[in-house]
VOGU-3710 file (C-alpha; in Angstrom, 3 decimals, decimal comma):
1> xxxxxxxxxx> 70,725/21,650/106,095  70,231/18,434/104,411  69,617/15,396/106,634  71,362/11,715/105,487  69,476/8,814/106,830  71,630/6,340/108,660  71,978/3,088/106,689  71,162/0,630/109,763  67,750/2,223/109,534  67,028/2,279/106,076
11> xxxxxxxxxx> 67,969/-1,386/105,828  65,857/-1,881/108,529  62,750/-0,166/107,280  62,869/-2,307/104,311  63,511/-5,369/106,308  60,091/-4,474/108,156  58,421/-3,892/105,072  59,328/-7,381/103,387  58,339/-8,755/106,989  55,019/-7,456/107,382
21> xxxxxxxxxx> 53,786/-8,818/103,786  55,974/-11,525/103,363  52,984/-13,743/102,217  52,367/-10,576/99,733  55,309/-11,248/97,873  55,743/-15,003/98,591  52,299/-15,728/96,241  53,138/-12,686/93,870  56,769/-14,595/93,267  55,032/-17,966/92,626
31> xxxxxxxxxx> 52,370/-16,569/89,912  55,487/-14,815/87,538  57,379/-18,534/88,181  54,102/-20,263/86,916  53,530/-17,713/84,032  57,188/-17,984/83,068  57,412/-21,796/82,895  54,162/-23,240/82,256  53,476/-26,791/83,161  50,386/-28,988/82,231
41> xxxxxxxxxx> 49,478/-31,790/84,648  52,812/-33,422/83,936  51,205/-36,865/83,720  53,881/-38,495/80,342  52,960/-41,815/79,458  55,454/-43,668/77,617  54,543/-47,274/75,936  54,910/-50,024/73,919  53,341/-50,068/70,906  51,725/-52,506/69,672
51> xxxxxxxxxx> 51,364/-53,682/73,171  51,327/-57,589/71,574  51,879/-58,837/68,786  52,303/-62,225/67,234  54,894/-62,662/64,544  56,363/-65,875/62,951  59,962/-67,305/63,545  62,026/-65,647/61,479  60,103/-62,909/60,349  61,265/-59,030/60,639
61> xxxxxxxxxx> 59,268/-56,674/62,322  58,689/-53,162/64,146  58,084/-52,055/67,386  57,380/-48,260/68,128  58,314/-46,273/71,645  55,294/-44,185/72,199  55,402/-40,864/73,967  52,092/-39,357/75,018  52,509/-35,795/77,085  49,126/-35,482/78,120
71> xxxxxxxxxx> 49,611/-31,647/77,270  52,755/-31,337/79,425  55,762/-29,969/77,703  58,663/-32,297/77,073  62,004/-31,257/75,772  64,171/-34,060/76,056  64,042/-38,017/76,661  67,200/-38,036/78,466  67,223/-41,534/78,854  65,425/-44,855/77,740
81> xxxxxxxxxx> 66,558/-48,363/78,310  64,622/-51,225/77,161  65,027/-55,204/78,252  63,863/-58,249/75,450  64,504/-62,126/75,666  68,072/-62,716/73,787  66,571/-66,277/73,449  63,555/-65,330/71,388  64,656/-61,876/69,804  67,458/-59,626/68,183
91> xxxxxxxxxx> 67,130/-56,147/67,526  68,849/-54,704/64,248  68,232/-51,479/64,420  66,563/-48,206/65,787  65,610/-44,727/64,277  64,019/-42,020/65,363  60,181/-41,167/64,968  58,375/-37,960/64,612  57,955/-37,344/68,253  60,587/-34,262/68,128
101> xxxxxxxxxx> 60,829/-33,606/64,647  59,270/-30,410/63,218  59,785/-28,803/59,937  62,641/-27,064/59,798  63,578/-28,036/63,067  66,566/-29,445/64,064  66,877/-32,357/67,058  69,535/-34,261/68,483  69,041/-37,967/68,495  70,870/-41,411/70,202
111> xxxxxxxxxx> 69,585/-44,090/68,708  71,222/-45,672/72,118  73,729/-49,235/72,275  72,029/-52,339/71,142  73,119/-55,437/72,991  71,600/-58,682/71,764  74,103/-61,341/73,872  72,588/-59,001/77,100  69,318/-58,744/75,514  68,903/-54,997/75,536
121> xxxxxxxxxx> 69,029/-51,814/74,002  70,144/-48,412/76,555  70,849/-44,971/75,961  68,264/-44,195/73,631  67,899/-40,545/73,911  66,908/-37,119/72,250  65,714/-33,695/72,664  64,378/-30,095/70,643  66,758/-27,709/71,566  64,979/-24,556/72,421
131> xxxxxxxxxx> 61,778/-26,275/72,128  59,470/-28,655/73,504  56,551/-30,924/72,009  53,172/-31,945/73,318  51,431/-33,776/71,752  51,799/-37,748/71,213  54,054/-39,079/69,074  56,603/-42,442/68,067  60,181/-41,390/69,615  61,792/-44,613/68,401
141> xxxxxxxxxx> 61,123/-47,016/65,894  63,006/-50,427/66,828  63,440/-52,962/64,345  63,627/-57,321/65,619  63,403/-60,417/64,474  62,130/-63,364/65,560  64,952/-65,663/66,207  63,218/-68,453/68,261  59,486/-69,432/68,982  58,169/-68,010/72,513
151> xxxxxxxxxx> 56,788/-65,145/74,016  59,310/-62,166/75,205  58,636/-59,603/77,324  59,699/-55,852/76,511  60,227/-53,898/79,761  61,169/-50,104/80,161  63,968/-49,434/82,679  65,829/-46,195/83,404  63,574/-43,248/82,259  64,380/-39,431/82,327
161> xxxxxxxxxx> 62,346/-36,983/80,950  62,818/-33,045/81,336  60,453/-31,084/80,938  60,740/-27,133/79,110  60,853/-25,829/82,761  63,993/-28,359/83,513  61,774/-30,401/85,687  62,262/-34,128/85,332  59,374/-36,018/85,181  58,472/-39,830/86,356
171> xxxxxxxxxx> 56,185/-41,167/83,628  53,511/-43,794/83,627  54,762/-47,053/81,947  53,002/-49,254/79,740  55,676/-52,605/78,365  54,859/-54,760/76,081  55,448/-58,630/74,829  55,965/-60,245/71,867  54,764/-63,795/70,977  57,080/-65,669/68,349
181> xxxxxxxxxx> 55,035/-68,754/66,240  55,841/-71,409/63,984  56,247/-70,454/60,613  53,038/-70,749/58,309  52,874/-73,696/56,285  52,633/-72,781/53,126  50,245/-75,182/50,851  51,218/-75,441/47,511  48,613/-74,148/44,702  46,883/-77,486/42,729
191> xxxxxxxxxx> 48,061/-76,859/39,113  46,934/-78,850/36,490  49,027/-80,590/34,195  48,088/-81,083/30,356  49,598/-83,874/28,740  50,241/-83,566/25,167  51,164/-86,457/22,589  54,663/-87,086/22,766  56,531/-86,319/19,613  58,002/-88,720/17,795
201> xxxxxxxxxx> 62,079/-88,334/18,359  63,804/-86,219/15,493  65,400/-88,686/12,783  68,823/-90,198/13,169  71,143/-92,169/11,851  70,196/-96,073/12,451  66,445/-95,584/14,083  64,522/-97,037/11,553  63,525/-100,210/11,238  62,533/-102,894/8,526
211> xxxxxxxxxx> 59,805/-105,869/9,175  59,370/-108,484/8,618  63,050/-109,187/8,466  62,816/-111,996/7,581  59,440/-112,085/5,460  58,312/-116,151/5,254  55,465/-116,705/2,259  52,673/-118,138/4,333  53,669/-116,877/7,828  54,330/-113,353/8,207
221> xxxxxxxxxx> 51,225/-112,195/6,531  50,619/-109,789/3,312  53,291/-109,712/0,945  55,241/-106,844/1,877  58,000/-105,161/4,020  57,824/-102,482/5,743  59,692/-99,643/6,481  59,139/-97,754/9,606  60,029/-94,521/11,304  61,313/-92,821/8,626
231> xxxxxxxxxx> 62,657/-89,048/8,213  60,043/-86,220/7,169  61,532/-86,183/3,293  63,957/-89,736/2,657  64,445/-91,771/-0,346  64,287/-95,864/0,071  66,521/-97,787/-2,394  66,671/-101,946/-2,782  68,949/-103,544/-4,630  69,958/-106,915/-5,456
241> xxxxxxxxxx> 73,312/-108,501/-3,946  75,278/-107,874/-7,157  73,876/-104,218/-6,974  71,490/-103,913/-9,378  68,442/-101,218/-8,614  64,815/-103,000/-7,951  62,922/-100,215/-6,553  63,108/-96,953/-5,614  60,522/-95,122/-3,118  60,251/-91,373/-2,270
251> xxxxxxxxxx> 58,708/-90,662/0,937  57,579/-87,457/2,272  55,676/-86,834/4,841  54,301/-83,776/6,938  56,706/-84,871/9,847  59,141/-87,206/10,756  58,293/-91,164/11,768  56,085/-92,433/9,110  56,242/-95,395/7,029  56,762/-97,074/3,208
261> xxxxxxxxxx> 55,568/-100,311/2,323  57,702/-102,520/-0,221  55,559/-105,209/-2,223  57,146/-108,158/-2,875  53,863/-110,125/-4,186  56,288/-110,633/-7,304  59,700/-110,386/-5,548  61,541/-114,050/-5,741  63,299/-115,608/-2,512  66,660/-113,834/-1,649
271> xxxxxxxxxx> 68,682/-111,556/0,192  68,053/-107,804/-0,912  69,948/-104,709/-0,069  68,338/-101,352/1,226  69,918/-97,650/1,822  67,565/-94,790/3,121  68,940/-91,698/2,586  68,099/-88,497/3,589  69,164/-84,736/4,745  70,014/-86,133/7,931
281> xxxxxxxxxx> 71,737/-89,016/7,381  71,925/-92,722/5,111  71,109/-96,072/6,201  72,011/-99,370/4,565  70,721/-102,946/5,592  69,319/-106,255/4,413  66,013/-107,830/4,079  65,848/-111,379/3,366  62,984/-113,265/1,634  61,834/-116,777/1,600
291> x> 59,181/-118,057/-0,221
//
C-alpha cells in the first residue's frame, strides 16, 4: 500500500532545509546577481571640457560635456542641467557627441531646453537602448557666444545616470568657467604706396592755352607764341581778321598735352585769329601782337 506524505510536513522539511543553510544560498544568490549584471567600480566622472578657456567678446565657440565611466557601464544620461552667466553668455545650440553613438547603432538623444533670459540649458538627455558604453567620450557639444566681457561660471546641476544593471549612479563633478576679453586690436598691415606721374588730363574742348597773349616786342621775350596743352594729333590754324590763312601747323605727338610754337620774328603788330582742331573737338581764339 502506497504511503502519501502529509503536506504540512513536506513543507516543513523544506522549510528546515532552506533554514539550516540559509547563508548557503544567501551568497550562492548574490554571485548569479553579480555575474548577471556586472558592475565596474561605478566611479562616472562627468566634466567640463575645456575646464577654462578665454575667448574674445563676440566670438563663437564650443564647449564639450565629458563623460568618463571609469569602466562602469552606462546606459543612459537621464538627466543633465547646466547653469552659465546670461550677462556674459548665450548658448545657440547643442548636439550630441560620440559618447553613445556606435556604428550602426541607434540612440535616443534630447538635446534638452535652452534658456538664455534664465541662463541655462536642462533636460539634456540620452541613452543606447539595449546597450551600454564604457569608455570616455563627449555626450554634448554646446555651442556660446561671448556676449559681454567677464568670467562665467558653468555649473552641473541635476544629474542621473543609470547604469546597464538599472542602478543610478552619483557621479564625480568637474564645472568649468569661461573668461570673456576685449576684442583683439587688429593693427593694420604698413603698405606702401607708389606714386606715379600724374597724367596729363585727356583733351577737351577749351583747355588749351595761348601765351603770351598779348606778345609786347621787347617785353615778353623771344619772338613767338605759344601754344600749349594740345591734343595727341591737332591741327593749329592763324588767320588774319579779314580771314585770310598765315600759317598752318600740324602737331602730333606720342600723347596728349604738348606744345607748338608760332614765330612771329616777321609777323607785323595786330590782332590774329587761331582755331585748333582736332578728333576731339575745335577751338577758336585771338592772339594779339604789338610791336
Amino acid at each position: 500500500m502506497k504511503t502519501t506524505k502529509h503536506p504540512d510536513k513536506t513543507f516543513r522539511k523544506v522549510t528546515d532545509i532552506f533554514v539550516k543553510n540559509g547563508m548557503k544560498y544567501k551568497l550562492l544568490l548574490t554571485i548569479m546577481l553579480v555575474m548577471l549584471f556586472p558592475t565596474s567600480a561605478k566611479s562616472v566622472i562627468v566634466s567640463i571640457a575645456p575646464s577654462t578657456q578665454v575667448v574674445s567678446e563676440g566670438e563663437k565657440f564650443t564647449v564639450e560635456v565629458v563623460i568618463d565611466p571609469e569602466g562602469a557601464n552606462v546606459n543612459a544620461v537621464g538627466q543633465i542641467d547646466l547653469q552659465f552667466d546670461p550677462n556674459i553668455l548665450a548658448a545657440n545650440s547643442v548636439t550630441e557627441g560620440d559618447f553613445f553613438k556606435e556604428e550602426e547603432k541607434v540612440t535616443f538623444f534630447n538635446p534638452g531646453v535652452i534658456d538664455n533670459d534664465a541662463g541655462s540649458i536642462i533636460n539634456m538627455s540620452g541613452t543606447k537602448p539595449g546597450g551600454y558604453s564604457a569608455t570616455p567620450g563627449i555626450f554634448v557639444n554646446i555651442s556660446f557666444t561671448a556676449e559681454a566681457q567677464g568670467t562665467s561660471f558653468l555649473d552641473f546641476h541635476n544629474i542621473l545616470i543609470y547604469l546597464f544593471d538599472a542602478s543610478i549612479i552619483t557621479p564625480t563633478v568637474n564645472n568649468g568657467s569661461v573668461t570673456v576679453s576685449t576684442p583683439a586690436t587688429v593693427v593694420p598691415t604698413p603698405t606702401m604706396v607708389v606714386s606715379t606721374p600724374a597724367k596729363p588730363p585727356a583733351f577737351s574742348v577749351g583747355s588749351q592755352s595761348v601765351s603770351p597773349n598779348p606778345y609786347v616786342k621787347g617785353k615778353t621775350g623771344v619772338a613767338r607764341i605759344t601754344f600749349d596743352y594740345l591734343p595727341q594729333e591737332a591741327t593749329i590754324k592763324i588767320y588774319t581778321v579779314f580771314g585770310k590763312l598765315l600759317k598752318t601747323i600740324k602737331h602730333k605727338d606720342t600723347a596728349a598735352g604738348g606744345s607748338e610754337n608760332w614765330d612771329i620774328s616777321d609777323i607785323p603788330g595786330g590782332i590774329y585769329i587761331y582755331t585748333i582742331e582736332s578728333a576731339l573737338g575745335h577751338k577758336s581764339g585771338k592772339v594779339t601782337i604789338i610791336k
